[in-house]
C-alpha positions as CSV (number, residue, x, y, z in Angstrom):
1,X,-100.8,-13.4,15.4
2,X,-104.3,-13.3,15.6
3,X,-105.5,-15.9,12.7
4,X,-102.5,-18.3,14.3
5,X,-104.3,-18.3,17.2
6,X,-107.4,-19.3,15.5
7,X,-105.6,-21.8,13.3
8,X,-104.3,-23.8,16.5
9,X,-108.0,-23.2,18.3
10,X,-109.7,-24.4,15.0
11,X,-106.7,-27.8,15.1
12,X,-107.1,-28.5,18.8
13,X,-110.9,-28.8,18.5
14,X,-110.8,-31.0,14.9
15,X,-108.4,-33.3,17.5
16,X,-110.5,-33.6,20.1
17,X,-113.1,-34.2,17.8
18,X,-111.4,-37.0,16.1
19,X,-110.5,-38.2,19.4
20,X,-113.9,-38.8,20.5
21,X,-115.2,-40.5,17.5
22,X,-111.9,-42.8,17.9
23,X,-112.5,-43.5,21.3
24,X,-112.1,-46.9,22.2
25,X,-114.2,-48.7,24.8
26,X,-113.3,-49.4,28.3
27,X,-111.8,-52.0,28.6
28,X,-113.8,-53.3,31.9
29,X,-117.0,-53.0,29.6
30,X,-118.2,-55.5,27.1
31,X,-118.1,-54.4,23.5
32,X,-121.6,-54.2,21.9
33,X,-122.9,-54.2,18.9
34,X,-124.5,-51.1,16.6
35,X,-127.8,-52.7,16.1
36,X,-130.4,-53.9,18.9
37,X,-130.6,-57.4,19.4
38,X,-133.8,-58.8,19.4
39,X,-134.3,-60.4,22.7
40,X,-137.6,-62.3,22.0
41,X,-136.5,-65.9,20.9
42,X,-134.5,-67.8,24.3
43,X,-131.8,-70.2,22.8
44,X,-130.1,-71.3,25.6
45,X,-131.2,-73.0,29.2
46,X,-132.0,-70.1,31.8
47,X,-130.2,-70.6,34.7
48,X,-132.0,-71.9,38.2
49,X,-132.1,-69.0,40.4
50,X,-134.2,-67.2,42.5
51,X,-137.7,-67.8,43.7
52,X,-140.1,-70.2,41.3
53,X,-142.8,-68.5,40.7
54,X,-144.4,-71.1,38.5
55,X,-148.0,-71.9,40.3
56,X,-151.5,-70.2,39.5
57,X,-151.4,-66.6,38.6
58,X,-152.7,-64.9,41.8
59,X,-150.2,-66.8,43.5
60,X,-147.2,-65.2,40.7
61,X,-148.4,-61.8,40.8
62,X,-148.2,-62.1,44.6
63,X,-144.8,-62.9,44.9
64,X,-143.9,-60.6,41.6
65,X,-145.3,-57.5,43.6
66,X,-142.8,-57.9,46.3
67,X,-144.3,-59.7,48.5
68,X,-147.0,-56.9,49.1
69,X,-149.6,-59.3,47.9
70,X,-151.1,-56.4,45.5
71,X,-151.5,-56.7,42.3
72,X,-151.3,-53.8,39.9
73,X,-154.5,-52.1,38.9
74,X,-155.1,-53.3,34.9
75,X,-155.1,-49.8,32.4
76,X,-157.8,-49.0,30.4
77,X,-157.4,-50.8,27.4
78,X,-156.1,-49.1,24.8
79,X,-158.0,-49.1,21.4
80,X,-157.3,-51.1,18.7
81,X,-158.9,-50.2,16.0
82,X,-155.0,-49.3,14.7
83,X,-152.7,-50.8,17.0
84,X,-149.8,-49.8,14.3
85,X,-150.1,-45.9,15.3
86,X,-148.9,-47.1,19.2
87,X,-145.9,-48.8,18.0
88,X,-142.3,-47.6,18.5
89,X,-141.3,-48.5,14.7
90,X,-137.8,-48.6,13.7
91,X,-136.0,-46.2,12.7
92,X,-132.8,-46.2,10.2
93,X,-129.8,-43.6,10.9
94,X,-126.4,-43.7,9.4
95,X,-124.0,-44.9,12.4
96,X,-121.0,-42.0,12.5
97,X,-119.8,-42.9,16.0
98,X,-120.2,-44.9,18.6
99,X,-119.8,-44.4,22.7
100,X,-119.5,-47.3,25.2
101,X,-117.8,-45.6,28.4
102,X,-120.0,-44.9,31.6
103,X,-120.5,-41.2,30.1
104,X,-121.4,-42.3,26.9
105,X,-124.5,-40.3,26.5
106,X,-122.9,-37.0,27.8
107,X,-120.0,-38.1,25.1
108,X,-122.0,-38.4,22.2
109,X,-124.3,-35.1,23.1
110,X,-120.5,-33.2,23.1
111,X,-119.6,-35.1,20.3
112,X,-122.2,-33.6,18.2
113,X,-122.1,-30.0,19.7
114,X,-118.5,-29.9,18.4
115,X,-119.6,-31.3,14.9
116,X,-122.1,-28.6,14.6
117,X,-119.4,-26.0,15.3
118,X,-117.1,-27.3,12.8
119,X,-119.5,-29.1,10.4
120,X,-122.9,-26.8,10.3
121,X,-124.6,-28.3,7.0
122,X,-123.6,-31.9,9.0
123,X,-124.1,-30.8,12.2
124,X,-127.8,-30.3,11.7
125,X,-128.6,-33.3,10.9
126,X,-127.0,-35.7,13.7
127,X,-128.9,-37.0,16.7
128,X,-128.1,-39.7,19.7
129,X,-129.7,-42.5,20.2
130,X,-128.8,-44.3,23.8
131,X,-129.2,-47.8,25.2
132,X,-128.5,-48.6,28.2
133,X,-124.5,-49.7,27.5
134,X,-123.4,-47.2,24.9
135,X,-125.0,-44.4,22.5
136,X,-125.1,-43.8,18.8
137,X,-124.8,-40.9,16.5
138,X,-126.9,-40.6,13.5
139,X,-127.0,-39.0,10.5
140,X,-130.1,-38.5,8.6
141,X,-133.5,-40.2,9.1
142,X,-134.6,-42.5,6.6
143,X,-137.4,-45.0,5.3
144,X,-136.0,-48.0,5.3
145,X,-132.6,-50.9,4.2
146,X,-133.2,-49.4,0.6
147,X,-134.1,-46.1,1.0
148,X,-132.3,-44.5,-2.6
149,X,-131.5,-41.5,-0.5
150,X,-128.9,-43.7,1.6
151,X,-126.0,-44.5,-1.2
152,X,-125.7,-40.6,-1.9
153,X,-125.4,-39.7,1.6
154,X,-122.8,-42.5,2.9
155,X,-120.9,-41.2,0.4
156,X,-120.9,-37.7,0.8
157,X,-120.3,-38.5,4.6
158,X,-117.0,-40.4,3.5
159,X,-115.8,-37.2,1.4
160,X,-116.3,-34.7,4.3
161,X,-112.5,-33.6,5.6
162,X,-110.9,-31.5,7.4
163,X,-107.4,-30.3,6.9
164,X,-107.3,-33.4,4.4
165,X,-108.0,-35.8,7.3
166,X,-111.6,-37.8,6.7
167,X,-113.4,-37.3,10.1
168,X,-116.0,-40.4,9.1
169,X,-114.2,-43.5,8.2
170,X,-117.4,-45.8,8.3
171,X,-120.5,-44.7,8.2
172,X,-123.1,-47.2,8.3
173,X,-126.8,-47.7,7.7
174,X,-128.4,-48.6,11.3
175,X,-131.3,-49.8,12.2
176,X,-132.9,-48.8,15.9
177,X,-136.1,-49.0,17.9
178,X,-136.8,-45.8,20.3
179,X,-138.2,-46.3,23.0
180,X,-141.5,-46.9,24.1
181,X,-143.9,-44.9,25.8
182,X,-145.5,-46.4,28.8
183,X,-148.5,-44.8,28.3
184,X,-149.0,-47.1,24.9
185,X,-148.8,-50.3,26.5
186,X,-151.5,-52.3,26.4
187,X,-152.3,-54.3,29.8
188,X,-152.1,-57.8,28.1
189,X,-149.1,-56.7,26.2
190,X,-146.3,-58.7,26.7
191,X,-144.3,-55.4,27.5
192,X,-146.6,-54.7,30.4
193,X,-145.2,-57.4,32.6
194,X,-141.8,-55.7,32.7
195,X,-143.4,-52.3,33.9
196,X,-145.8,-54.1,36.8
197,X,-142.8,-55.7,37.7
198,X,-139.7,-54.0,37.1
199,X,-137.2,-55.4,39.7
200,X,-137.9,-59.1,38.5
201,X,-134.5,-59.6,36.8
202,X,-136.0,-62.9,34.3
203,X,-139.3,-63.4,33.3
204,X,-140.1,-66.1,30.4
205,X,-143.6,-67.2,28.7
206,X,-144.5,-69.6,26.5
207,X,-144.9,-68.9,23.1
208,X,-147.9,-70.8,21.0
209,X,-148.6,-68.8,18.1
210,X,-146.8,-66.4,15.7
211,X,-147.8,-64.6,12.8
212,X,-145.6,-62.7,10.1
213,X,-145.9,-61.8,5.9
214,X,-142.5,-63.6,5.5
215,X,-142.2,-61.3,2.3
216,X,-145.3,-62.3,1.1
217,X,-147.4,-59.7,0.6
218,X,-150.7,-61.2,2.1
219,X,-150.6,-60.4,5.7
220,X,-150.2,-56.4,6.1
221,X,-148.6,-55.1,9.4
222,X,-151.7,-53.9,10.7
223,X,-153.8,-57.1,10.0
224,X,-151.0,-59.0,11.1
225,X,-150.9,-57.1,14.7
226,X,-154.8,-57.2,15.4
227,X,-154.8,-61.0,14.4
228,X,-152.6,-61.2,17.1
229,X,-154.1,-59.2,19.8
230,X,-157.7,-60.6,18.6
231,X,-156.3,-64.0,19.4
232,X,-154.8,-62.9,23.0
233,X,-158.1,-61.5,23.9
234,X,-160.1,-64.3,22.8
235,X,-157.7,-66.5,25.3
236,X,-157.7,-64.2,27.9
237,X,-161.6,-64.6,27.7
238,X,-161.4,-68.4,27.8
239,X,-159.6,-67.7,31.0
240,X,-156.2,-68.6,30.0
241,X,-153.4,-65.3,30.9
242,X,-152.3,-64.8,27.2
243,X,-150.4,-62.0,25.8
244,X,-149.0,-60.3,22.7
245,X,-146.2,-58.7,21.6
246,X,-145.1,-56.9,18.2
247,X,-141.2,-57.2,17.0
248,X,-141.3,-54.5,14.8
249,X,-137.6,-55.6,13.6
250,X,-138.4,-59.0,13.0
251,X,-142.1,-57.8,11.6
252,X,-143.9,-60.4,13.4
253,X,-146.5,-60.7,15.8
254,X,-146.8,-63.4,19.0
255,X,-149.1,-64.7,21.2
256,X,-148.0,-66.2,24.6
257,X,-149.0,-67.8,27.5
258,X,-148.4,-67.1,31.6
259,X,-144.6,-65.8,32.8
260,X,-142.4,-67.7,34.9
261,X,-139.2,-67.2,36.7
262,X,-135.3,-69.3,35.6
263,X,-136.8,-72.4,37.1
264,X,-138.9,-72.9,34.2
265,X,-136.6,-74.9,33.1
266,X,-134.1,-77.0,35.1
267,X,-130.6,-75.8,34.7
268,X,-128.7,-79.2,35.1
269,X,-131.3,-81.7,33.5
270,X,-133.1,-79.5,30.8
271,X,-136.7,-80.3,32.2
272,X,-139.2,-77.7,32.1
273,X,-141.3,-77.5,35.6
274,X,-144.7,-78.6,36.1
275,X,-146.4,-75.2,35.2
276,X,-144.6,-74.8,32.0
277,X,-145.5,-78.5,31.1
278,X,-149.5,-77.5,31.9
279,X,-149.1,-75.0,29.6
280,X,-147.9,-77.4,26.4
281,X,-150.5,-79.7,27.2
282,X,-153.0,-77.3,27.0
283,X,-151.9,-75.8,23.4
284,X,-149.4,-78.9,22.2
285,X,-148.4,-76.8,18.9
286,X,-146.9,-73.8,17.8
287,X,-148.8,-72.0,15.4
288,X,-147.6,-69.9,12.8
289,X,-150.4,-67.9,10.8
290,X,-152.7,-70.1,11.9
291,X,-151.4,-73.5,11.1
292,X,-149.4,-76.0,12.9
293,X,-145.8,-75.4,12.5
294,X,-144.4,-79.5,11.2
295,X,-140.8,-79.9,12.2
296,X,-138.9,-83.4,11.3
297,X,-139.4,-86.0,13.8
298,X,-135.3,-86.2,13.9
299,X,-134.1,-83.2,13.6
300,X,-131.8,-82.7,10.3
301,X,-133.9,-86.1,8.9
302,X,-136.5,-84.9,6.7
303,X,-137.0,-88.4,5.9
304,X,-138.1,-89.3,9.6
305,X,-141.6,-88.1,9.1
306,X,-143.0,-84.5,10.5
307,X,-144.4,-83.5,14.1
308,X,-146.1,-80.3,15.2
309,X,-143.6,-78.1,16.6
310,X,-144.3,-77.8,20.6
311,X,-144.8,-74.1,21.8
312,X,-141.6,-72.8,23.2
313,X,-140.4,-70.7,26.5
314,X,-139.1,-67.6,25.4
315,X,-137.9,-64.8,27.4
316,X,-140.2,-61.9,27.9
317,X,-138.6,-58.6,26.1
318,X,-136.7,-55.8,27.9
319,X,-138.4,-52.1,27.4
């Protein structure tokens, strides 16, 4: 009677188990995907709302302080001697389940107790990782798209049963960008705007300059993200309010100038306001690594000739 009763026990928890990872999502929530977006590059029109904050700075951080009319005091820099040891990197995890339901954190942190109890040897090695809209469960930590050590364990995670029932049906190499401390922001990075001003909903920039290897092999990640933060300090000293930023997905660096609000560009007509215009006439091409970025003069023509690419508004990434 006794090993019955730990039979069922042991069969009611593999269910609930395999209920949770099987979990569909809410149905009033929007599905999302595994993998962060990157949220740098804007390619659609931002929508004409709110209050335009697209006049000098003092007058911007002004308004983007509430109305209090304070602006917040500047950190320390941060030195920069290796602005790579700062950095949130990536991170790659094998994707067992994911969570999308209002209590998906608490979901996945129970979905991984009860793995541990049935699954020690797998248990250990699962952790959560949580956005805002839905949380992850990872297996493993590992160096990178080709790390040799993935192949063996996506397969050994496909073999693992119970009762003859497979409890991971697709596990799948992730990639994933903790979070950032606030503490390692610089105060010209690009970052920074969003914790001064944390209530504005949309903030965009202008982007003039970008630098990335592009799988060459000449421009490390650490050259690459002090070329960049040299240049935004050299602006900032020519009394222009320039800022960088580091995608660590995309593995490329940017430099950008001033933030503005959804009117910086006009919702019905396309045309970008006044202050976004000052800023293209001021730096009239996009650079990448230095050089002028040549675009055709009609698009999809290459025979029409070539232009320098004009800096573009980009929306300023989410923490």
């Amino acid at each position: 009677m006794q090993s019955r009763r730990l039979i069922f026990a042991f069969l009611m928890a593999l269910i609930l188990l395999v209920g949770l990872a099987c979990e569909p999502a809410s149905t009033n929530k929007k599905t999302t995907s595994r993998v962060r977006a990157p949220r740098l590059e804007m390619n659609q029109t931002p929508q004409a709302e709110e209050a335009d904050f697209g006049q000098d700075w003092d007058a911007v951080e002004g308004l983007l302080s509430s109305g209090s009319g304070t602006v917040p005091a500047e950190k320390k820099p941060l030195d920069s001697t290796n602005p790579g040891s700062r950095l949130a990197v990536p991170r790659y995890g094998i994707c067992v389940a994911t969570f999308s339901s209002d209590s998906h954190r608490a979901e996945g942190n129970e979905y991984i107790r009860r793995l541990g109890l049935l699954l020690p040897g797998i248990g250990e090695e699962l952790s959560i990782y949580s956005e805002p809209d839905q949380s992850m469960v990872l297996y493993g930590d590992y160096d990178g798209w080709n790390d040799p050590k993935v192949r063996d364990a996506t397969a050994k995670l496909r073999n693992v049963r119970i009762q003859g029932r497979k409890i991971f049906e697709t596990p799948i190499l992730t990639e994933v960008v903790p979070p950032r401390d606030p503490s390692t922001i610089d105060p010209i990075e690009l970052l920074s705007l969003r914790l001064n001003y944390p209530e504005a909903r949309t903030l965009y920039t202008v982007e003039i300059a970008v630098w990335g290897d592009f799988e060459s092999g000449e421009l490390p990640p650490d050259r690459r993200r002090k070329i960049a933060e040299d240049y935004a300090r050299s602006l900032r000293s020519a009394g222009h309010k320039a800022w960088f930023h580091h995608d660590e997905l995309k593995q490329m660096s940017t430099v950008t100038i001033g933030v503005f609000d959804h009117r910086a560009v006009d919702a019905a007509s396309g045309i970008r306001s006044p202050a976004v215009e000052r800023v293209v006439d001021t730096f009239p091409m996009r650079l990448v690594n230095g050089e002028p970025l040549m675009i055709p003069v009609i698009r999809g023509d290459p025979g029409s000739g070539s232009r320098p690419q004009k800096p573009m508004l980009v929306e300023v990434p989410r923490l």
